[in-house]
Biopython code that builds the backbone (N, CA, C, O; Angstrom):
import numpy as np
from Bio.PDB.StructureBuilder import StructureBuilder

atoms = [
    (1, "UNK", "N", (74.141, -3.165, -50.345)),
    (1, "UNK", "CA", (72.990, -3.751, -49.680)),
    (1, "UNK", "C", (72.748, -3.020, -48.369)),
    (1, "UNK", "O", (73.807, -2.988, -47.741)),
    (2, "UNK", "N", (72.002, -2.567, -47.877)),
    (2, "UNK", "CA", (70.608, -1.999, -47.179)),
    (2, "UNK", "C", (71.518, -2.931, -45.684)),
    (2, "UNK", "O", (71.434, -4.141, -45.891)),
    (3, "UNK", "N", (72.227, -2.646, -44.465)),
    (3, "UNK", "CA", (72.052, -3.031, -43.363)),
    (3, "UNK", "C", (70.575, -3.083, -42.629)),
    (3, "UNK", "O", (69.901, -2.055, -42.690)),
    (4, "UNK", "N", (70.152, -3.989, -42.085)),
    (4, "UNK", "CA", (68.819, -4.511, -41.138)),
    (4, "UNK", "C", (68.858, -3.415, -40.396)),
    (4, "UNK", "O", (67.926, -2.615, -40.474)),
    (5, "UNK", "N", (69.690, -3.236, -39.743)),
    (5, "UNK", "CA", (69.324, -1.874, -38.662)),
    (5, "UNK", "C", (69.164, -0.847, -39.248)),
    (5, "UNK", "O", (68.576, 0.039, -38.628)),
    (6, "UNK", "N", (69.485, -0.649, -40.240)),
    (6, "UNK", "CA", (69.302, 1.244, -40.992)),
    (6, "UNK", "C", (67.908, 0.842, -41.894)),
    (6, "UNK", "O", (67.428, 1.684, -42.654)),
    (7, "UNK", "N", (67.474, -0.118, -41.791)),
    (7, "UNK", "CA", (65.961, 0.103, -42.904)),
    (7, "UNK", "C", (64.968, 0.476, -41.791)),
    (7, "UNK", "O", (64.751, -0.178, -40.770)),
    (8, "UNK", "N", (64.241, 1.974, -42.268)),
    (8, "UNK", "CA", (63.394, 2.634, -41.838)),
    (8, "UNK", "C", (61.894, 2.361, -42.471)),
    (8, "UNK", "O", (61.627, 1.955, -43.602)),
    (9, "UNK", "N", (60.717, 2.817, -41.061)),
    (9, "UNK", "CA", (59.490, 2.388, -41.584)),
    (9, "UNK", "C", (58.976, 3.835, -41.110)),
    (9, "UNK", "O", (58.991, 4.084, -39.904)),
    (10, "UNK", "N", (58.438, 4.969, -42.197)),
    (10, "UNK", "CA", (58.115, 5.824, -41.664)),
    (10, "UNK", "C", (59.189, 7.062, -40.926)),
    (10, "UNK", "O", (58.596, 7.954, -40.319)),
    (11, "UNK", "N", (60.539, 7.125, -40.959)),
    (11, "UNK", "CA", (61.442, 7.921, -40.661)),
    (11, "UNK", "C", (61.896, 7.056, -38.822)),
    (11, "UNK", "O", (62.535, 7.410, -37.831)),
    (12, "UNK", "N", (61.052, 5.736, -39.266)),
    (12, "UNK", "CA", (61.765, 5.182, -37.398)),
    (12, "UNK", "C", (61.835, 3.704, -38.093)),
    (12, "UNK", "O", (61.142, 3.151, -38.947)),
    (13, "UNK", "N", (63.362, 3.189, -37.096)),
    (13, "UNK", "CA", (63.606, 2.026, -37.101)),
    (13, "UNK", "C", (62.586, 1.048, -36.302)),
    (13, "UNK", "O", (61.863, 1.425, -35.380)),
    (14, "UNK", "N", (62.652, -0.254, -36.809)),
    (14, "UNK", "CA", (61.772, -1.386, -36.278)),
    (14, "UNK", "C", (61.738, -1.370, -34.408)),
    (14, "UNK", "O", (60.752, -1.377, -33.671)),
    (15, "UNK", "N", (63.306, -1.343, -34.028)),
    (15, "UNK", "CA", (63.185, -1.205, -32.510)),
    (15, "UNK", "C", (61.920, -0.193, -31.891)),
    (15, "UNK", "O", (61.098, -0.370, -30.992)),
    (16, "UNK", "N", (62.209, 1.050, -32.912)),
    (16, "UNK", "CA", (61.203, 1.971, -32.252)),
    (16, "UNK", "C", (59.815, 1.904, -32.618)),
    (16, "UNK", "O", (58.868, 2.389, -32.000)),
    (17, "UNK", "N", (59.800, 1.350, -33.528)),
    (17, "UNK", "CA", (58.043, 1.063, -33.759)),
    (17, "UNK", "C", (57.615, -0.057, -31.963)),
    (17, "UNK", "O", (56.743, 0.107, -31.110)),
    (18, "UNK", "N", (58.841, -1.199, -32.116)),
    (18, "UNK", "CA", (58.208, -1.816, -31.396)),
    (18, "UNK", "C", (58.147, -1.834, -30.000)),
    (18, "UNK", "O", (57.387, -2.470, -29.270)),
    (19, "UNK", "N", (59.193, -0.927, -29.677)),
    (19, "UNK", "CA", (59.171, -0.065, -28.686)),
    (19, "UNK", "C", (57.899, 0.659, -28.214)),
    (19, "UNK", "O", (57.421, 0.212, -27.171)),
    (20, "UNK", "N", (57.293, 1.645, -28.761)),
    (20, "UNK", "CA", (56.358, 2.024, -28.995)),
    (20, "UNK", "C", (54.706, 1.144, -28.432)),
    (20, "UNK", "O", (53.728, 1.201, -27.687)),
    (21, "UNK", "N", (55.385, 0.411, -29.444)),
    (21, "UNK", "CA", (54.009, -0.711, -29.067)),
    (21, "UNK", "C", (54.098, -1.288, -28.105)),
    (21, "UNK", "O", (52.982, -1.453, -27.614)),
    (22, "UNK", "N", (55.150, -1.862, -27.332)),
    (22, "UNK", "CA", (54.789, -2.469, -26.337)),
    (22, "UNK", "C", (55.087, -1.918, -25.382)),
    (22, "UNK", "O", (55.291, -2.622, -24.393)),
    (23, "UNK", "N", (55.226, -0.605, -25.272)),
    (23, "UNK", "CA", (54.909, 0.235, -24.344)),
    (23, "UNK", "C", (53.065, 0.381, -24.047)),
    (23, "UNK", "O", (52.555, 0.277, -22.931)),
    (24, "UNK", "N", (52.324, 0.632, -25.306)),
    (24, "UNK", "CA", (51.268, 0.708, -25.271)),
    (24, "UNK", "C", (50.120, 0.020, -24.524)),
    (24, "UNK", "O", (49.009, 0.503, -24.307)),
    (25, "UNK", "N", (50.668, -1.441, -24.091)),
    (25, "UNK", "CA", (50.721, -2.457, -24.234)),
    (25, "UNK", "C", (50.304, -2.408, -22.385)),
    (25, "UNK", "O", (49.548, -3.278, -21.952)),
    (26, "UNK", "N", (50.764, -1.536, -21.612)),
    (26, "UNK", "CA", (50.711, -1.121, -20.324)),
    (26, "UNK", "C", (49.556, -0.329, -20.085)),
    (26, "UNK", "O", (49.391, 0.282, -19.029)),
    (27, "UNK", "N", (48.502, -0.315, -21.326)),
    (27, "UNK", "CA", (47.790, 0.884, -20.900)),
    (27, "UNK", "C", (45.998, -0.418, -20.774)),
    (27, "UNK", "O", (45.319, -0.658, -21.772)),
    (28, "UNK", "N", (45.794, -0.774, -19.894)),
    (28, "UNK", "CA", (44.564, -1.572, -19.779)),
    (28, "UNK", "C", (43.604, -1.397, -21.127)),
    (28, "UNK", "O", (43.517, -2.382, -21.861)),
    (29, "UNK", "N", (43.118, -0.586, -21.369)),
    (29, "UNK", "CA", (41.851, 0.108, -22.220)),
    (29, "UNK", "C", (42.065, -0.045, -23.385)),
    (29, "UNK", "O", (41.121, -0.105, -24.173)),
    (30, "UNK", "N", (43.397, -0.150, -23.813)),
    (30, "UNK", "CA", (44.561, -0.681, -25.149)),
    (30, "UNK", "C", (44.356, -2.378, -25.360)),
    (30, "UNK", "O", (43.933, -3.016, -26.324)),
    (31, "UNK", "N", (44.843, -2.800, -24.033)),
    (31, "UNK", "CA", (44.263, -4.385, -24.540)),
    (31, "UNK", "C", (43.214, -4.811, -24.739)),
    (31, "UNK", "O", (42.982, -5.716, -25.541)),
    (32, "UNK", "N", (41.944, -3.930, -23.677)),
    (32, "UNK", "CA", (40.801, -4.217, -24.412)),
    (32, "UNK", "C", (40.480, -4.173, -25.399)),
    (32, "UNK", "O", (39.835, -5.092, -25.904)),
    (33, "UNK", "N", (40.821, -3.054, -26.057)),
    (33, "UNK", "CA", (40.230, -2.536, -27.754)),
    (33, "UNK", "C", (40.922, -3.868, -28.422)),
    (33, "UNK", "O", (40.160, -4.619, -29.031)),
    (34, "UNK", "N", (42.456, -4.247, -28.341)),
    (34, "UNK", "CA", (42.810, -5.143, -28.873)),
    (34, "UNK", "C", (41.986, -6.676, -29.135)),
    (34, "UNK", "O", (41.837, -7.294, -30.189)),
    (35, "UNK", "N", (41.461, -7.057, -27.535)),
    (35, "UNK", "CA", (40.826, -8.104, -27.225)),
    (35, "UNK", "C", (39.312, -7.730, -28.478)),
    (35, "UNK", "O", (38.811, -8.536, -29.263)),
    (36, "UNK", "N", (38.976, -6.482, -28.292)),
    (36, "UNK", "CA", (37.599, -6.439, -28.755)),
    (36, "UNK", "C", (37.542, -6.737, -30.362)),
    (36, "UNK", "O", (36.677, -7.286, -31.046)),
    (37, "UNK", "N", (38.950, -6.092, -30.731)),
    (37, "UNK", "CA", (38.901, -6.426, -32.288)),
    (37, "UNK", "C", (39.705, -7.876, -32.818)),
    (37, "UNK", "O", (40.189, -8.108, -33.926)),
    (38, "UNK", "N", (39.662, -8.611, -31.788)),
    (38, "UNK", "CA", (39.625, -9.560, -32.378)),
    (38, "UNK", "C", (41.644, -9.900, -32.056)),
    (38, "UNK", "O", (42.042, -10.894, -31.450)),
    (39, "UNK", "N", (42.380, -9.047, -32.512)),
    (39, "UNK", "CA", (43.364, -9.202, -32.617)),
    (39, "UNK", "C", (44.417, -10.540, -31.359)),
    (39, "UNK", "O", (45.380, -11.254, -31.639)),
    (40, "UNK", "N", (43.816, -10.406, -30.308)),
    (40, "UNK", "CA", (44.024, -11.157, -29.705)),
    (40, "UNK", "C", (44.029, -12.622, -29.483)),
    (40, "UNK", "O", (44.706, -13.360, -28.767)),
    (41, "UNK", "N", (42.935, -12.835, -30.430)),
    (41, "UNK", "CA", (42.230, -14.372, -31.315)),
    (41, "UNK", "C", (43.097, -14.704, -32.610)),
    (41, "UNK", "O", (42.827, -15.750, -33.200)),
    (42, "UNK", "N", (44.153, -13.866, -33.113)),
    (42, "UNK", "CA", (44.965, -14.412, -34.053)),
    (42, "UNK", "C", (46.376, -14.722, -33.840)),
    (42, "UNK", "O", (47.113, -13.817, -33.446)),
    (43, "UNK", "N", (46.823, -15.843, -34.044)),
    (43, "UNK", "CA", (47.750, -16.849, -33.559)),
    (43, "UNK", "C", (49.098, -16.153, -34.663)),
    (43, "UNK", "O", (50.177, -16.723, -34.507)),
    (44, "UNK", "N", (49.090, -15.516, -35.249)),
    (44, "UNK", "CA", (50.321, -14.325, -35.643)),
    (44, "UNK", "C", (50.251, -13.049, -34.711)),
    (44, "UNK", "O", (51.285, -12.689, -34.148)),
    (45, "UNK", "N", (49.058, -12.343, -34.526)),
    (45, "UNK", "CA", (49.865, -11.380, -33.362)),
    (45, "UNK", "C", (49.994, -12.514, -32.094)),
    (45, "UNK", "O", (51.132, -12.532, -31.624)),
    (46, "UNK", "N", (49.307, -13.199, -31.631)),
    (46, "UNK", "CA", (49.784, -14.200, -30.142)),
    (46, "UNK", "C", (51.160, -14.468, -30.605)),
    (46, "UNK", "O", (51.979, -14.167, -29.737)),
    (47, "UNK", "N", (51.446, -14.726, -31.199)),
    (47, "UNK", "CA", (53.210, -15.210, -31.583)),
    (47, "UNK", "C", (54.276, -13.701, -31.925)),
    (47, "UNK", "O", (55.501, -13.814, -31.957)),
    (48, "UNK", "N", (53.715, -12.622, -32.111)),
    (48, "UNK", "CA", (53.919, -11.699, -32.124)),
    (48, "UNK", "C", (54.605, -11.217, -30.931)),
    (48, "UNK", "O", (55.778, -11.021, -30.616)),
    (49, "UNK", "N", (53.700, -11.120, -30.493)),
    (49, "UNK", "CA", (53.550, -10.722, -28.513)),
    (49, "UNK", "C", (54.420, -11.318, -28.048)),
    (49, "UNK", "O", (55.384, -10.729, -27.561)),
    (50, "UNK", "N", (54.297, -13.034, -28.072)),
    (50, "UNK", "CA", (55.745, -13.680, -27.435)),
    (50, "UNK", "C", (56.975, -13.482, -27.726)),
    (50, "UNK", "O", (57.839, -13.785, -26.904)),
    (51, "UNK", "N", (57.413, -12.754, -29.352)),
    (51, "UNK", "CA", (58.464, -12.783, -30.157)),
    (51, "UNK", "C", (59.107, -11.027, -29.002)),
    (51, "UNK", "O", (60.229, -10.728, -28.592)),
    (52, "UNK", "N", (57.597, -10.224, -28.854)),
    (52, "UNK", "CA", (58.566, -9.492, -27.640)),
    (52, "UNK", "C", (58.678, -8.843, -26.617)),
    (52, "UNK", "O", (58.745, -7.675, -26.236)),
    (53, "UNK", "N", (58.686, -10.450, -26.031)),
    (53, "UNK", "CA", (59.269, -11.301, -24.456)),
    (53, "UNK", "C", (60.688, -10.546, -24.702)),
    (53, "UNK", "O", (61.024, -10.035, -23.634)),
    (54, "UNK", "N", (61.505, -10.327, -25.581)),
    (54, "UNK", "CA", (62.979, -9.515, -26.118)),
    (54, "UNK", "C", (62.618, -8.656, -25.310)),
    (54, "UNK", "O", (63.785, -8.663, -24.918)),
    (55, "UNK", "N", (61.966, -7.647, -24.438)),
    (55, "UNK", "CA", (61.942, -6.711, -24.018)),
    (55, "UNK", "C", (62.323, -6.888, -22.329)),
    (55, "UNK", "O", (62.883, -6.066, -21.604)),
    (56, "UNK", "N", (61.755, -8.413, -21.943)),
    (56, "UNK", "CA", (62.622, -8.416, -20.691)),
    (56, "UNK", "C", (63.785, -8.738, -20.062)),
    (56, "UNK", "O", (63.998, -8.915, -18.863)),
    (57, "UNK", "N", (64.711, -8.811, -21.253)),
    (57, "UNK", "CA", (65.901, -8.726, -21.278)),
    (57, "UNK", "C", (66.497, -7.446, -20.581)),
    (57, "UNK", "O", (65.676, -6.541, -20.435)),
    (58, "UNK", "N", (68.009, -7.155, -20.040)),
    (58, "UNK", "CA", (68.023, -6.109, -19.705)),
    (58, "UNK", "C", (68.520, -4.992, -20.277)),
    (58, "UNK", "O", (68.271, -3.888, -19.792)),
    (59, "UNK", "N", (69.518, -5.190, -21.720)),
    (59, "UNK", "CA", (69.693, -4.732, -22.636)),
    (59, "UNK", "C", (68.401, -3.809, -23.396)),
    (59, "UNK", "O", (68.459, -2.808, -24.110)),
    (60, "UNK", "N", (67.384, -4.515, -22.966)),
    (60, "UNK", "CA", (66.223, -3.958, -23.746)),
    (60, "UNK", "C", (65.114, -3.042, -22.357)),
    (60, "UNK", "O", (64.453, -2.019, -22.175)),
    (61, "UNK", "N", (65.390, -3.833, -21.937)),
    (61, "UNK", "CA", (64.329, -3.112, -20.727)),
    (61, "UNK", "C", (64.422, -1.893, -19.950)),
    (61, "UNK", "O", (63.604, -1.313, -19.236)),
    (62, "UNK", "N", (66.132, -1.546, -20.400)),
    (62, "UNK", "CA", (66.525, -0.215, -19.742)),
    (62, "UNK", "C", (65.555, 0.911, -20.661)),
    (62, "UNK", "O", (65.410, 2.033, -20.176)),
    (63, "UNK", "N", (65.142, 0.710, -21.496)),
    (63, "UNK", "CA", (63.905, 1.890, -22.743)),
    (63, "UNK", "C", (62.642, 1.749, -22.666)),
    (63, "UNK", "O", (61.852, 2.382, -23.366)),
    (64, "UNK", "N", (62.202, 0.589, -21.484)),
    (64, "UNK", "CA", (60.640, 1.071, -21.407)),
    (64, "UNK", "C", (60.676, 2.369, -20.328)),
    (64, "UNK", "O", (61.531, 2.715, -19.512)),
    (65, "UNK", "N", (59.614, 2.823, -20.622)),
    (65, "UNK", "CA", (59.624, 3.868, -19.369)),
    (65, "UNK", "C", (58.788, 3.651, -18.075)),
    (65, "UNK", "O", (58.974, 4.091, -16.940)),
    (66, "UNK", "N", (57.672, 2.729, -18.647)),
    (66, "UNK", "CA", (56.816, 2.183, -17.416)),
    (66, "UNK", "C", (57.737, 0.491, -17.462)),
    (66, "UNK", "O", (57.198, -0.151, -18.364)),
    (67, "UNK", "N", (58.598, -0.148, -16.970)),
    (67, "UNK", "CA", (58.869, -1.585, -17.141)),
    (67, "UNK", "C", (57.701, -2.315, -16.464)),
    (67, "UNK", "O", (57.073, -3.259, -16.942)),
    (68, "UNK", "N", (57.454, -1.546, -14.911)),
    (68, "UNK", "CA", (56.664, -2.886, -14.513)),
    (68, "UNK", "C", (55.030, -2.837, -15.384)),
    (68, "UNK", "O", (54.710, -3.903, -15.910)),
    (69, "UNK", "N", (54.460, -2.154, -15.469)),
    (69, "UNK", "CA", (53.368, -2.467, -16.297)),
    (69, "UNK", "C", (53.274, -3.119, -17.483)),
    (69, "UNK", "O", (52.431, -3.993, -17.689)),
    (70, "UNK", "N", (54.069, -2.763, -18.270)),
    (70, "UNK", "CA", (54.453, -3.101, -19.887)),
    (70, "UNK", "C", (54.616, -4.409, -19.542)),
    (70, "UNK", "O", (53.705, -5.072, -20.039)),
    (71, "UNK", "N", (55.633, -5.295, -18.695)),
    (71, "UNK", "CA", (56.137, -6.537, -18.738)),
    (71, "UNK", "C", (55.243, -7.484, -18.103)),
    (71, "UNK", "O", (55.155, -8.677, -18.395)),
    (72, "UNK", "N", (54.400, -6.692, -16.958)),
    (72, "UNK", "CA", (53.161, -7.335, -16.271)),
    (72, "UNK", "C", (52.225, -7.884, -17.735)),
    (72, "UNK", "O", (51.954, -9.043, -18.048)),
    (73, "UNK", "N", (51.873, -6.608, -18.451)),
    (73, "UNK", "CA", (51.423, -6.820, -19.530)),
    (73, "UNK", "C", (51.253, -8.011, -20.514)),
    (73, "UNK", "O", (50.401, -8.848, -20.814)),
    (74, "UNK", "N", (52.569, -7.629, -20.871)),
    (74, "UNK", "CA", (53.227, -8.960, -21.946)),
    (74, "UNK", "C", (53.382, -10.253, -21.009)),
    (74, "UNK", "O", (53.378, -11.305, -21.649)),
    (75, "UNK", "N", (53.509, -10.375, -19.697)),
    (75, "UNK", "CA", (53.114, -11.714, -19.326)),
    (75, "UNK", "C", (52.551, -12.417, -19.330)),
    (75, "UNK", "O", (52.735, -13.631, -19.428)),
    (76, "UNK", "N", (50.736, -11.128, -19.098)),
    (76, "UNK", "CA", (49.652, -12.039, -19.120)),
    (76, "UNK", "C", (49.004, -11.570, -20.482)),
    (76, "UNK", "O", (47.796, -11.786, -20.588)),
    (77, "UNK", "N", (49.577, -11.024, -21.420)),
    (77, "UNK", "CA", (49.104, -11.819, -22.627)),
    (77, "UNK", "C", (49.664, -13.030, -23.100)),
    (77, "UNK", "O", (49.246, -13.624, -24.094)),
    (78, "UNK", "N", (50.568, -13.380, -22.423)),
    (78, "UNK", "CA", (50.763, -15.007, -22.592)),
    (78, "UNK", "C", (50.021, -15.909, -22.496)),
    (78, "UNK", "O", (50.195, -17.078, -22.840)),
    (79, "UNK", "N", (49.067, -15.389, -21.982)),
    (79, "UNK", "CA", (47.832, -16.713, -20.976)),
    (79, "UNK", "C", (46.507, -16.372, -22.298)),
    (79, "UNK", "O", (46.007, -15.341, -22.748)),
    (80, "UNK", "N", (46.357, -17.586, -22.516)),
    (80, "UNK", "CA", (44.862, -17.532, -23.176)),
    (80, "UNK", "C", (43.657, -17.356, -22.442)),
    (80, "UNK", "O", (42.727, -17.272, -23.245)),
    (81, "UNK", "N", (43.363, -17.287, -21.554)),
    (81, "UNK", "CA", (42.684, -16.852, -20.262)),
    (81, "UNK", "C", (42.638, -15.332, -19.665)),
    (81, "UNK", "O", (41.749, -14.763, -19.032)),
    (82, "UNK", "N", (43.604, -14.994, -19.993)),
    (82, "UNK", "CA", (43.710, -13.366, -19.884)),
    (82, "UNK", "C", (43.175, -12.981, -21.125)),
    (82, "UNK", "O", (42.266, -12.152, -21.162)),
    (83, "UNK", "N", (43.836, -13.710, -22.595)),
    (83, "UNK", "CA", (43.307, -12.696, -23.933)),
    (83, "UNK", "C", (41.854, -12.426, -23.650)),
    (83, "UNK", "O", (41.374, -11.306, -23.827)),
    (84, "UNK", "N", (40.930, -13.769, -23.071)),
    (84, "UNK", "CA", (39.269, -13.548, -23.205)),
    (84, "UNK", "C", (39.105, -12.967, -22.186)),
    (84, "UNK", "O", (38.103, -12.255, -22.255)),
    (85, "UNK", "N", (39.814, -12.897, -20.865)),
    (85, "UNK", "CA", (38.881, -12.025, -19.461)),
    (85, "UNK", "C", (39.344, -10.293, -19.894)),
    (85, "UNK", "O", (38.785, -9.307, -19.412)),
    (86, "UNK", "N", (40.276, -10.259, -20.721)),
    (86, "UNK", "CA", (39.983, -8.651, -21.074)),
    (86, "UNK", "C", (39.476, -7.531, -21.563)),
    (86, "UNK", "O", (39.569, -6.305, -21.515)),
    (87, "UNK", "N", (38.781, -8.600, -22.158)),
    (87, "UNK", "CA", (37.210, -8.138, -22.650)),
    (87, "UNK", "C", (36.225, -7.267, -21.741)),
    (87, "UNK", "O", (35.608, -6.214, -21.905)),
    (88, "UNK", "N", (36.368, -8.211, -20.689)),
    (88, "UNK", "CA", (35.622, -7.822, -19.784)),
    (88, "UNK", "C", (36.093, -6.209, -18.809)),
    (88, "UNK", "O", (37.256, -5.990, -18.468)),
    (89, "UNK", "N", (34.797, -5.141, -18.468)),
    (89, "UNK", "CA", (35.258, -4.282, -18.082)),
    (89, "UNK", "C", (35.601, -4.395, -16.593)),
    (89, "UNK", "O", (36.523, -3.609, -16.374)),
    (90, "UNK", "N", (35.327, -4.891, -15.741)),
    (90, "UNK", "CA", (36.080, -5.488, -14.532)),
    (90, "UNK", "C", (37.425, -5.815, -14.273)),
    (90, "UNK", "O", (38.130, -5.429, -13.340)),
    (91, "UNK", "N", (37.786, -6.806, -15.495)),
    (91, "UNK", "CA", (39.308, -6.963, -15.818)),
    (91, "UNK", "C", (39.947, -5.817, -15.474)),
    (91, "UNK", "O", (40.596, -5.496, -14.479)),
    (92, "UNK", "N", (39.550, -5.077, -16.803)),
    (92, "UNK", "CA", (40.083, -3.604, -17.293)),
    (92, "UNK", "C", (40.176, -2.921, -15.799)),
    (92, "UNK", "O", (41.276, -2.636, -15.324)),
    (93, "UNK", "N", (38.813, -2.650, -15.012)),
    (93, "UNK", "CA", (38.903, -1.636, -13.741)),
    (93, "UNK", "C", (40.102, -2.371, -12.981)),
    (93, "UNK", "O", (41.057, -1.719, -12.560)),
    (94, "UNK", "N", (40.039, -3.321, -12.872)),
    (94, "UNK", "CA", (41.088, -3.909, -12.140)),
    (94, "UNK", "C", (42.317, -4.072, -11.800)),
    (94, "UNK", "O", (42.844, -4.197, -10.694)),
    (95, "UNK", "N", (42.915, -4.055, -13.321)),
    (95, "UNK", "CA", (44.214, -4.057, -13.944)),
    (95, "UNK", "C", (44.021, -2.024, -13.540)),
    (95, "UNK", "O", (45.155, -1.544, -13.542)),
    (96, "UNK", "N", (43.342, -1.336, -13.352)),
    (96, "UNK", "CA", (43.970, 0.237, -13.654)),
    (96, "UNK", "C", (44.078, 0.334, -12.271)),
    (96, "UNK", "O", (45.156, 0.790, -11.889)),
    (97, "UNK", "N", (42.965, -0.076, -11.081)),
    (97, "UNK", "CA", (43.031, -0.240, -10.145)),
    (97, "UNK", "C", (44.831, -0.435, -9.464)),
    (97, "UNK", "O", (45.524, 0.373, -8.846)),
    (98, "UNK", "N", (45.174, -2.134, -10.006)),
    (98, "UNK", "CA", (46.321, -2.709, -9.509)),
    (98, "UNK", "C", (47.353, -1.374, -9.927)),
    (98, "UNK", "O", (48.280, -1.052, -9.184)),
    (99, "UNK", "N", (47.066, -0.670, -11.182)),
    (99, "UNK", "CA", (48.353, 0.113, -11.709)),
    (99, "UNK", "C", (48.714, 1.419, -10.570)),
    (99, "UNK", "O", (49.791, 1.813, -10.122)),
    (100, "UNK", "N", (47.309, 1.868, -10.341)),
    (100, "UNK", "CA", (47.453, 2.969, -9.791)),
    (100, "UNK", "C", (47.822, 2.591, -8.050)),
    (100, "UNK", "O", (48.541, 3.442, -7.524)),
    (101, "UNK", "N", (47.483, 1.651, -7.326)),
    (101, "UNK", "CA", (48.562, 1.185, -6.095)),
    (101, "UNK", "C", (49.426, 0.596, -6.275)),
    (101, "UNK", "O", (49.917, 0.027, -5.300)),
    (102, "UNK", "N", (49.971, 0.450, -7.426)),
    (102, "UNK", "CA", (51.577, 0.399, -7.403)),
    (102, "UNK", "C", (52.684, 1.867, -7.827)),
    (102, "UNK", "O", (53.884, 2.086, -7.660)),
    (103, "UNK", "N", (51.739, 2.513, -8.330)),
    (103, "UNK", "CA", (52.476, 4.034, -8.392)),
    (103, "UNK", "C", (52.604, 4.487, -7.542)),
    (103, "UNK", "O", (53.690, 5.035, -7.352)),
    (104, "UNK", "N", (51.615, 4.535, -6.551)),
    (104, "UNK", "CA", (51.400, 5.531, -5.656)),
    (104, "UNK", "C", (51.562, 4.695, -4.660)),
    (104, "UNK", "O", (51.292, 5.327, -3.639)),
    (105, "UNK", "N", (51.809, 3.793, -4.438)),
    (105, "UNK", "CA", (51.937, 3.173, -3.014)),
    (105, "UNK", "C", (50.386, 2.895, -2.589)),
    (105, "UNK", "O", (49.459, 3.618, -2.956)),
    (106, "UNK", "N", (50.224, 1.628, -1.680)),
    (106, "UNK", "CA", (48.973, 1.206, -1.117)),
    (106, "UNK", "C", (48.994, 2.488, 0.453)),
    (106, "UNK", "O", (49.649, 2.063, 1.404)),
    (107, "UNK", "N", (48.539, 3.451, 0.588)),
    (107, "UNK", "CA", (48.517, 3.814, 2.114)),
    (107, "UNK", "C", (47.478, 3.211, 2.903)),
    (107, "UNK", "O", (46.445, 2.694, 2.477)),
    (108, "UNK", "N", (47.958, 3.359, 4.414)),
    (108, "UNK", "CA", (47.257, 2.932, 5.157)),
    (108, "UNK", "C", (46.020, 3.628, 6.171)),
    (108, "UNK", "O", (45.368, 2.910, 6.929)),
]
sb = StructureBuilder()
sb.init_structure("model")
sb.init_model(0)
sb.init_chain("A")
sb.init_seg("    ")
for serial, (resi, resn, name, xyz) in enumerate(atoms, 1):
    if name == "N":
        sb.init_residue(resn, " ", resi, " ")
    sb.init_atom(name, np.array(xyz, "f"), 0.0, 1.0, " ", f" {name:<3s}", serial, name[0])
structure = sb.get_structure()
């Protein structure tokens, strides 16, 4: 029998698919498209998304490469209030806005 960790999807294990994805997940313009197609309105990916909250663990969190965005991310797709304001392109400027003074520092 087939161990859970050695079954491959595509030549990559499940960690790394979902790895992957919720890395993606940090990129504003990504949740929009998500929000736009709808995906955000279905209560299997919303349960999806929460299932990985696993990522802010620290076992897991040492493999994002952006943590604070990604986890900012997955926070406020927690909120049903965020899934619908991300629609909006304001949101979006906003959220890239917030990303880019936290990289670079706010100067004065």
């Amino acid at each position: 029998m087939t161990d859970v960790a050695e079954i491959q999807y595509g030549g990559f294990s499940r960690f790394e698919l979902e790895l992957e994805f919720v890395q993606a997940l940090s990129n504003p313009w990504y949740l929009n498209y998500l929000a736009s197609q709808k995906y955000l309105d279905d209560p299997a990916f919303v349960a999806y998304l929460e299932y990985l909250q696993y990522f802010t663990k620290p076992q897991y969190l040492k493999y994002l490469s952006f943590p604070g965005p990604t986890l900012r991310a997955l926070e406020l797709l927690q909120q049903e209030r965020f899934r619908k304001d991300i629609l909006m392109p304001d949101t979006v400027a906003r959220m890239i806005e917030e990303g880019v003074k936290a990289s670079v520092g706010e100067r004065t």
